[in-house]
C-alpha positions as a Markdown table, in Angstrom:
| # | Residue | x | y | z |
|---|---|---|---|---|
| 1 | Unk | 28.3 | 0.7 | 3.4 |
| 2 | Unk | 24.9 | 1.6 | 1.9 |
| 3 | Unk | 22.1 | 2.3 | 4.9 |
| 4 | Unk | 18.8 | 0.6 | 4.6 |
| 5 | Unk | 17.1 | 4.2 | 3.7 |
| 6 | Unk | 19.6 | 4.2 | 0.7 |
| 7 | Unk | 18.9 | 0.7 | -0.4 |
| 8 | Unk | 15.0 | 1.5 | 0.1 |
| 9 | Unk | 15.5 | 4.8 | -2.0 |
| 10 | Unk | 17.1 | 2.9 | -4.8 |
| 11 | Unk | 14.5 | 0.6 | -5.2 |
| 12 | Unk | 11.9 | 3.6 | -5.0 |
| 13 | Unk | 14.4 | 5.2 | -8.0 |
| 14 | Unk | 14.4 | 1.7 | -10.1 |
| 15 | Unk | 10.7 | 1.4 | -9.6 |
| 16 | Unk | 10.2 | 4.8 | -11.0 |
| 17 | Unk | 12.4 | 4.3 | -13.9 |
| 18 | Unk | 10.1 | 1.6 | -15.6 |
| 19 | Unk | 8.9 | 2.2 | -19.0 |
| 20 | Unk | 5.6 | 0.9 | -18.3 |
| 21 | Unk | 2.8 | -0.8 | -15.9 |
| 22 | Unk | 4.4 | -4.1 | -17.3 |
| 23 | Unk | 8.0 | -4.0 | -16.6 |
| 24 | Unk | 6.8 | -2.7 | -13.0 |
| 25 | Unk | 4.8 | -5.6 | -12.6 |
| 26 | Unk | 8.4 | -7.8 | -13.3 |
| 27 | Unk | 10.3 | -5.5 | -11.1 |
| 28 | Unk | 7.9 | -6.0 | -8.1 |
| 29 | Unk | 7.7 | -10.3 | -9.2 |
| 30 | Unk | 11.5 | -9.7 | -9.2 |
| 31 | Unk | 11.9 | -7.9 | -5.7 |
| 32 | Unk | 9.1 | -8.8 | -4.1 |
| 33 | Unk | 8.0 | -12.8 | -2.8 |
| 34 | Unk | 4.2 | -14.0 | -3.4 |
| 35 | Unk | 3.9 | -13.4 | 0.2 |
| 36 | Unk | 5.0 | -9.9 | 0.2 |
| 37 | Unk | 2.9 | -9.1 | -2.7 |
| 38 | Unk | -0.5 | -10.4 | -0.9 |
| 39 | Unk | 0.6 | -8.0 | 1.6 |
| 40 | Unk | 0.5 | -4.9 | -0.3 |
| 41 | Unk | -2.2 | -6.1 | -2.3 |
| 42 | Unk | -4.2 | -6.6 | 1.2 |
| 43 | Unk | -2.5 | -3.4 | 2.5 |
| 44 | Unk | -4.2 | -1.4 | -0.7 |
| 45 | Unk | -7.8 | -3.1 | 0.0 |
| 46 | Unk | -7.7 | -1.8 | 3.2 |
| 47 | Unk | -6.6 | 2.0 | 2.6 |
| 48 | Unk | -9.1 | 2.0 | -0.1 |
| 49 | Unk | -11.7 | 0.8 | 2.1 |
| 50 | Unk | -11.0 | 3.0 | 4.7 |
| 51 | Unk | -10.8 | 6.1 | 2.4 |
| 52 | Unk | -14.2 | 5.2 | 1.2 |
| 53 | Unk | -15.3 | 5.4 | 4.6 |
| 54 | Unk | -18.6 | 3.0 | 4.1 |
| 55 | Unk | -17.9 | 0.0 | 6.1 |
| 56 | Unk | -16.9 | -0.4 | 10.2 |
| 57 | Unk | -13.2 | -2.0 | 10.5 |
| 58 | Unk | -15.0 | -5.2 | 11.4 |
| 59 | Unk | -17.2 | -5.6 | 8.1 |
| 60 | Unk | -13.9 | -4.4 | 6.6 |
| 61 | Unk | -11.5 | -7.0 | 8.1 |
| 62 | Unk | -14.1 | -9.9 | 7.5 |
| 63 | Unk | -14.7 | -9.1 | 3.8 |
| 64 | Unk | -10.9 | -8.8 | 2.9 |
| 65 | Unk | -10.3 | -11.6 | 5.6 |
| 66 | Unk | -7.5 | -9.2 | 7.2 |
| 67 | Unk | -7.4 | -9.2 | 10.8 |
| 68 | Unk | -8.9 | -6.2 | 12.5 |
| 69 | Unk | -5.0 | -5.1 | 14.1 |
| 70 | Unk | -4.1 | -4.7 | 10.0 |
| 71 | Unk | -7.4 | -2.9 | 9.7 |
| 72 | Unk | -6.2 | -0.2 | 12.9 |
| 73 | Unk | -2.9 | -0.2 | 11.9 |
| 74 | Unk | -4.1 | 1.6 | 8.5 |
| 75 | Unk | -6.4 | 3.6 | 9.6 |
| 76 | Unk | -3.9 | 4.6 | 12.4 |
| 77 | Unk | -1.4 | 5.4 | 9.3 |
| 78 | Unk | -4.2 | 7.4 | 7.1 |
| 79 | Unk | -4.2 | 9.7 | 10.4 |
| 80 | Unk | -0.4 | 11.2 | 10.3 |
| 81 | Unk | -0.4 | 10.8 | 6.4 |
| 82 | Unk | 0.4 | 14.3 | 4.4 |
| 83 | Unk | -2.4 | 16.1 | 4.0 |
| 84 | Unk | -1.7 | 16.5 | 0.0 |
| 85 | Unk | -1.1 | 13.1 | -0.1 |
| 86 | Unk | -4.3 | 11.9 | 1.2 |
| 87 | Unk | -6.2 | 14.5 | -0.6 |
| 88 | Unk | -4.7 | 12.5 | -4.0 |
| 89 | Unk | -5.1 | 9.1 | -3.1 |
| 90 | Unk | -8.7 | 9.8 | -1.8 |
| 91 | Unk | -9.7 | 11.1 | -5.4 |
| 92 | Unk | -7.5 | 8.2 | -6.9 |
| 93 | Unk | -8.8 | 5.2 | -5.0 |
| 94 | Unk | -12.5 | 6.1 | -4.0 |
């Protein structure tokens, strides 16, 4: 039986195995329900925000009308992330 770190690996795999931004966009409307697409797309407002670094979590939260836990739990997140790894998405997303 396939574990749930297999299945998500998989996915990972597929997703990197599109051709282009558009058949990514049908993978993810495939896989993915409206709801858990307004997630991610909340969830990469706020680590953009927070890499920016101009706004307290509570300007943050009320702008991208997140609740200030989601706003934490990102920043919490940005703390243990790979240094390389934050150095890339800082110069990709500020």
């Amino acid at each position: 039986m396939e574990s749930k770190e297999e299945g998500w690996r998989g996915f990972l795999g597929l997703c990197q195995q599109a051709q282009d931004l558009k058949e990514l966009d049908e993978l993810f409307w495939l896989f993915l329900t409206p709801e858990e697409r307004d997630a991610i797309r909340d969830r990469f407002r706020i680590v953009q925000e927070l890499l920016r670094g101009e706004k307290t979590q509570r300007q943050m939260a009320n702008d991208l009308k997140v609740s200030i836990a989601k706003i934490t739990r990102g920043s919490n997140f940005l703390k243990i992330l790979e240094q390389n790894l934050r150095g890339r998405l800082e110069s990709l997303l500020k």
